[in-house]
TILO-483693 format. One line per 10 residues: number of its first residue (from 1); their letters; for each residue x, y, z of N, C-alpha, C. Coordinates in steps of 0.02 Angstrom, whole numbers, always signed. Example, Ala and Ser with C-alpha at 12.3 -4.5 7.8 and 13.67 -1.06 7.14 Angstrom:
1> AS> +660,-284,+390,+615,-225,+390,+660,-165,+390; +642,-112,+354,+684,-53,+357,+645,+2,+394 $
***
This chain:
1> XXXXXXXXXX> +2096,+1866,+454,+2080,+1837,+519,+2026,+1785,+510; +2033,+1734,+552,+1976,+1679,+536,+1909,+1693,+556; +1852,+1671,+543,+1789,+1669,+579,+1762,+1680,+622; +1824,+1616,+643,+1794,+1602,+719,+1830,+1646,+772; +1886,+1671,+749,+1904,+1742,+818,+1878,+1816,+795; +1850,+1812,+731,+1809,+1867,+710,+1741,+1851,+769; +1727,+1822,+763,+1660,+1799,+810,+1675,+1802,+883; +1737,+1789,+910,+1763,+1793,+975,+1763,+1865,+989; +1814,+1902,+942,+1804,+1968,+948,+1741,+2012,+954; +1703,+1974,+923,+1623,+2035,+904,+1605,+2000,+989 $
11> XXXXXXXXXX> +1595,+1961,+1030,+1581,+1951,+1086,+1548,+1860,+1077; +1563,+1823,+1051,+1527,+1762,+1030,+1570,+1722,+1070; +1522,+1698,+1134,+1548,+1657,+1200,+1548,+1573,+1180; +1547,+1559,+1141,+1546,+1485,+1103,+1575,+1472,+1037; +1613,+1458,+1010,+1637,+1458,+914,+1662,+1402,+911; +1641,+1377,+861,+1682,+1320,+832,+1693,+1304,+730; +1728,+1305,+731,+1768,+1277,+666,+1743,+1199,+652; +1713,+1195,+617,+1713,+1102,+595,+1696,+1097,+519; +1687,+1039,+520,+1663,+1007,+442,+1627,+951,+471; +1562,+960,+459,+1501,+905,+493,+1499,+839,+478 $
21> XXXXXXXXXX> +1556,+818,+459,+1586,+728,+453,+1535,+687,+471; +1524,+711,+542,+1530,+655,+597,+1428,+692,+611; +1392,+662,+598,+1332,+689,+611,+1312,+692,+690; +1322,+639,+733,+1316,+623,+816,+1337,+719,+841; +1428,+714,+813,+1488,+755,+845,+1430,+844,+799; +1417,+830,+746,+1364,+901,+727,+1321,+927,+767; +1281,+869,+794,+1223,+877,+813,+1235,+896,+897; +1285,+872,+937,+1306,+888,+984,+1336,+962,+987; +1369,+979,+960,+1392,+1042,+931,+1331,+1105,+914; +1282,+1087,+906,+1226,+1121,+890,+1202,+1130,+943 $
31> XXXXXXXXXX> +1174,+1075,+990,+1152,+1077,+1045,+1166,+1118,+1104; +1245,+1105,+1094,+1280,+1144,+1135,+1294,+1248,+1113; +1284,+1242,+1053,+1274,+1319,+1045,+1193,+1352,+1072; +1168,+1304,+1067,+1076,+1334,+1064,+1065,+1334,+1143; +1082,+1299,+1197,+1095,+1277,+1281,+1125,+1367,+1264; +1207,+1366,+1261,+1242,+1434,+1270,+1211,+1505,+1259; +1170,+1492,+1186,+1160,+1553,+1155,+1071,+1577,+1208; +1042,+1523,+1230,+988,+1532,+1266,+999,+1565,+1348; +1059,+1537,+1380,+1095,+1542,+1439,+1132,+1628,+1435; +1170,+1610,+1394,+1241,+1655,+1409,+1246,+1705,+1347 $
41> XXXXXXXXXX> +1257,+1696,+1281,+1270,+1737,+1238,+1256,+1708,+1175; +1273,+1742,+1140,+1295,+1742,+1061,+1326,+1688,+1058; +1335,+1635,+976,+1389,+1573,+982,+1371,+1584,+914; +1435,+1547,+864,+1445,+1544,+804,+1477,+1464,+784; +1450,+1450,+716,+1463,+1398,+720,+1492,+1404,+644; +1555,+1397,+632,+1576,+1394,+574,+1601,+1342,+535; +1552,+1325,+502,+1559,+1239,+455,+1572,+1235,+380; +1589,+1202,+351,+1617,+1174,+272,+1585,+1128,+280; +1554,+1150,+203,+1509,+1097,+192,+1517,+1095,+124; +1536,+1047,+98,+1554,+1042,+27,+1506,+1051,-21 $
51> XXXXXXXXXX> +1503,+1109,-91,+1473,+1119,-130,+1482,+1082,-213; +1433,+1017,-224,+1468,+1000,-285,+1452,+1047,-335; +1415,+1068,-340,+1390,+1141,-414,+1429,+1170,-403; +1462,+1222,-344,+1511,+1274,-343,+1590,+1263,-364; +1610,+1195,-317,+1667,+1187,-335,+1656,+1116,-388; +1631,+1102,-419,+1618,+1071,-453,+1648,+992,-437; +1646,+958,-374,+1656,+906,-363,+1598,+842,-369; +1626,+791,-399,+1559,+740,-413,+1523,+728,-358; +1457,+720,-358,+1414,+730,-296,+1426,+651,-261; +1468,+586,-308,+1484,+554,-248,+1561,+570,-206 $
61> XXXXXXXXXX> +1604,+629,-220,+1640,+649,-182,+1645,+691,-140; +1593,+714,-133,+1592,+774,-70,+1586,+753,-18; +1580,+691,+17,+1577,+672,+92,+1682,+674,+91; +1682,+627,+29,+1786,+615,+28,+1810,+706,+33; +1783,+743,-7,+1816,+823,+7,+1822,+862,+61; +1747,+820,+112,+1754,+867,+166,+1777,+835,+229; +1796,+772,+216,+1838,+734,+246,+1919,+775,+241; +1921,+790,+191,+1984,+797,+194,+2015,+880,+182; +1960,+914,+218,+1943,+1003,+223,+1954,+997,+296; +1939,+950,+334,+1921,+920,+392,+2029,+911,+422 $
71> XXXXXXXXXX> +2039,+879,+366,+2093,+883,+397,+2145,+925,+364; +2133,+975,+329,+2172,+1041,+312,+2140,+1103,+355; +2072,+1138,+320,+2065,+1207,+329,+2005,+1212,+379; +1998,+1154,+387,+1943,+1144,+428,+1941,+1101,+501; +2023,+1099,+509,+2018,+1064,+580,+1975,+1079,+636; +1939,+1048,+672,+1891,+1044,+731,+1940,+1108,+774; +1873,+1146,+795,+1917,+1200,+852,+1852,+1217,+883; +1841,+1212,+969,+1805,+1227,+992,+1824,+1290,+1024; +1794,+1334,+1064,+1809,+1365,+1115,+1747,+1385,+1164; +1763,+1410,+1211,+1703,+1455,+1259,+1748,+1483,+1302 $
81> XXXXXXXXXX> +1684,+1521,+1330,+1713,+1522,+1404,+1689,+1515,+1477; +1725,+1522,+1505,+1684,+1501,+1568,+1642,+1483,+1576; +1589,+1525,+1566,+1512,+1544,+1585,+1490,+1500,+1545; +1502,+1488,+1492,+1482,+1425,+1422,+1496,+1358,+1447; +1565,+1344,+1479,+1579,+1286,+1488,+1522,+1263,+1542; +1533,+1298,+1577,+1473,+1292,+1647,+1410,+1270,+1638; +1363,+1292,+1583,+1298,+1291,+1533,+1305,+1219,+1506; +1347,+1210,+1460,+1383,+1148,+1433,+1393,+1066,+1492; +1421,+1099,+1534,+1432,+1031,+1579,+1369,+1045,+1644; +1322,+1084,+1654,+1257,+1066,+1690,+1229,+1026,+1624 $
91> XXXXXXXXXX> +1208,+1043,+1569,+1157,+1023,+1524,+1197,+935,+1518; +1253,+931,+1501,+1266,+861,+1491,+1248,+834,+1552; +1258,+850,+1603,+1255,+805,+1672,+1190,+792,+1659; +1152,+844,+1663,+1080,+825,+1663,+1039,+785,+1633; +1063,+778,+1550,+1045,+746,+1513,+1067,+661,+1527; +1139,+665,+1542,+1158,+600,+1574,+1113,+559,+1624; +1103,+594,+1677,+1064,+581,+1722,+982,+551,+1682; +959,+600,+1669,+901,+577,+1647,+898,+524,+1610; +966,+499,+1558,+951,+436,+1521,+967,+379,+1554; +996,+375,+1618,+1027,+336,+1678,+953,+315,+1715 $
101> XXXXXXXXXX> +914,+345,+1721,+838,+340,+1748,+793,+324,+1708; +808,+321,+1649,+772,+304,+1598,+787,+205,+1581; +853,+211,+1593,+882,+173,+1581,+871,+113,+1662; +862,+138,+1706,+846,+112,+1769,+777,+86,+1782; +731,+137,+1753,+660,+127,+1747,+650,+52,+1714; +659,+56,+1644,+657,-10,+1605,+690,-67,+1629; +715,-62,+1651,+786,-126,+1676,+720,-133,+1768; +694,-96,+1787,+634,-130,+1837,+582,-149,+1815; +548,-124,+1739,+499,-135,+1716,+508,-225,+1689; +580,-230,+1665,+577,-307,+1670,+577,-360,+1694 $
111> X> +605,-323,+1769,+604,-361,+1828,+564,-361,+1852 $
***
């Protein structure tokens, strides 16, 4: 059984499957477990991250390996539920908002 419904099963209201490619799409992903896990529950985050000592890949190929773990064993899989998604889309709104005012503020400060 995979990870991430091992983690569903034990009660983990957030899981996701990735390979941290994309640093923005990581770091969002993080955010969004630490919002959930503070709010609502438990969340798991299950990532590949390429080892050159272990699997012995040249250390300039491990971004190309996990690129391409990314698109075998490691396809992107989010889930939640409810109660997560809910946590998830207040915190974005909010954050939106605030950079919209931020963004409003300066744009008068030049005027």
């Amino acid at each position: 059984m995979p990870a991430t419904e091992l983690a569903r099963a034990a009660g983990c209201v957030y899981t996701v499957r990735m390979s941290p490619t994309n640093i923005k799409k990581a770091a969002k992903i993080i955010r969004r477990a630490i919002f959930v896990a503070r709010e609502v529950g438990p969340t798991f985050i299950h990532a590949y991250t390429s080892c050159n000592i272990e699997y012995s890949i040249p250390t300039h190929e491990v971004f190309a390996d996990a690129k391409a773990q990314e698109k075998d064993r490691f396809t992107f899989e989010e889930y939640m539920t409810d109660e997560a998604k809910e946590v998830i889309e207040r915190v974005e709104a909010e954050e939106k908002a605030a950079r919209m005012a931020r963004k409003a503020q300066k744009t008068e400060a030049v005027n």
